[in-house]
Steps between C-alpha positions, in 0.01 A plus 500: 500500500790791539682345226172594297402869684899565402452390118184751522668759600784509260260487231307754647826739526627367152189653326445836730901599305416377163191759529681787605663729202823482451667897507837420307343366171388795290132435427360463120217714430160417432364631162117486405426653168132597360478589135736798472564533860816374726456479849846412702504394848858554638455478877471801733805720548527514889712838503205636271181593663328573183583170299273230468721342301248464228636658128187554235624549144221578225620377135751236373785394681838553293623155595131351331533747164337317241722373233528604143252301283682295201254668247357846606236697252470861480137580316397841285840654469480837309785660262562839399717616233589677155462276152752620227716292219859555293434560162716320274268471219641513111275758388602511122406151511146500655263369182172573530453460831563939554272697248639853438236749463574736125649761450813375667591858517207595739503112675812400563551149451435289848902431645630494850390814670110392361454172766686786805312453831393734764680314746355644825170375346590154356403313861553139516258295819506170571257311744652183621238290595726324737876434500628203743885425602611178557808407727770365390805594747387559857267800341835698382416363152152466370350416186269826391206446291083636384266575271347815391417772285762734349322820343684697294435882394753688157373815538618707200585857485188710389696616164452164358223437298553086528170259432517109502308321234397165487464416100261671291518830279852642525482833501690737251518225246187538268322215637704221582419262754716237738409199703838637710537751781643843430577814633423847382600871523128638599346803363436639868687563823383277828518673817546130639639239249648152657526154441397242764672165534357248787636161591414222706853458679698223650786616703804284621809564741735429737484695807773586763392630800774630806219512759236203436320565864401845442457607133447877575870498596813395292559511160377242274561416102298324262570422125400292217236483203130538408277358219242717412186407250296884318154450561404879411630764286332834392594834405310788710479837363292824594525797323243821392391337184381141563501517913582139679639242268569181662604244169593134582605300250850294412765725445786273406624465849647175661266278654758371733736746735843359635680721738792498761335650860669586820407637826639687791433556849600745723328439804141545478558655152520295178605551155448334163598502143428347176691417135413346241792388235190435202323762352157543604377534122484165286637705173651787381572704823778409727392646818617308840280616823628538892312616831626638782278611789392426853375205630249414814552179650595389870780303358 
């Protein structure tokens, strides 16, 4: 009987120090979190009247930052920009595509300075449906690519008298007629005069980034190519005579656009640029269009 009241007691002793807390081992705190909020339970500081010990954080915790995402999409990005070309079109060599207007002395023949642009008026936008990047090197190096509209605007200067034809009576030449398209020194002067040029767009590039965790910092680069397909073309005109003139029709210009794009970031701010090697007419003119301009993306 005291061997077993002695066995009782150590057990009873045994316990009553495994309870108490043990002051040398620094204690781990006790987090709870609740949607965005972080509630940390440290342990009163004894020299503190005012601590609970209880820290409340509202938002993510740094160490619990959500990762990149492999693929990321970035939807309805806008571009802003200027539309002009380099002229390197043989003019003495032109066939019937450019019909001079008689006498030559009054109407000078259609040449270079004709097809000049009022370049703070030639606007180029382009509404990217969506663009998405794809990782490829721990988010440093991305694969870039979209689709979209590119909308092109050649405004030309008010002193030329320029109309686009598709087929018909040519004027100045006593009645003949043409299946092709053609261009013609007007008898008027337009007030507004340009050529529209719209393509569905496929973009492609390789993107390097320095800061992939926050894009609105850093400096990032992006080049590569873009396929485009011409699903409108027109020539708008007003002037006092004949008021609005909006004429589509095919006006010998490529169906198919191939250009070399880029894009830089500066921070938050982003620019792009466009050139394409191929003329944008299918005959006779040698004209090869570029963009430069603004664009509005988060990335």
């Amino acid at each position: 009987m005291k061997q077993l009241i002695t066995l009782l007691a150590t057990v009873i002793f045994c316990t009553t120090v495994a309870a108490q807390t043990d002051t040398t081992k620094k204690q781990r705190p006790d987090t709870i979190r609740i949607g965005g909020i972080i509630i940390v339970k440290n342990g009163k500081n004894k020299t503190d009247k005012t601590d609970n010990g209880v820290n409340i954080t509202l938002g993510r915790d740094r160490s619990q930052r959500k990762k990149n995402a492999n693929v990321s999409t970035n939807w309805w990005i806008v571009d802003f920009g200027f539309a002009n070309y380099t002229d390197n079109t043989n003019y003495a060599n032109t066939g019937s595509y450019l019909v001079n207007r008689p006498p030559v002395a009054t109407y000078p023949a259609l040449d270079k300075s004709s097809f000049k642009l009022n370049a703070g008026k030639s606007v180029n936008v382009n509404i990217w449906f969506f663009m998405q990047r794809l990782n490829l090197a721990k988010h440093y190096v991305n694969l870039k690519y979209g689709f979209g509209l590119e909308l092109n605007n050649y405004r030309y200067k008010t002193s030329q008298s320029l109309s686009y034809k598709e087929g018909g009576y040519i004027p100045y030449t006593a009645g003949t007629q043409t299946n092709g398209s053609f261009i013609f020194r007007d008898s008027i002067n337009f007030s507004k005069n340009k050529l529209a040029a719209d393509y569905l767009t496929v973009p492609l590039m390789l993107n390097l980034t320095s800061n992939p965790n926050n894009h609105k910092k850093g400096i990032s680069f992006s080049a590569g190519v873009s396929a485009g397909y011409l699903y409108s073309q027109r020539n708008k005109q007003r002037s006092s005579e004949r008021g609005k003139d909006r004429n589509k029709g095919d006006y010998d210009l490529e169906r198919f656009k191939f250009s070399y794009v880029a894009e830089l970031g500066l921070g938050p701010v982003r620019f792009y640029g466009s050139y394409s090697p191929r003329s944008f007419y299918e005959h006779s003119l040698d004209m090869k269009p570029y963009n430069v301009g603004v664009r509005f993306s988060n990335w």
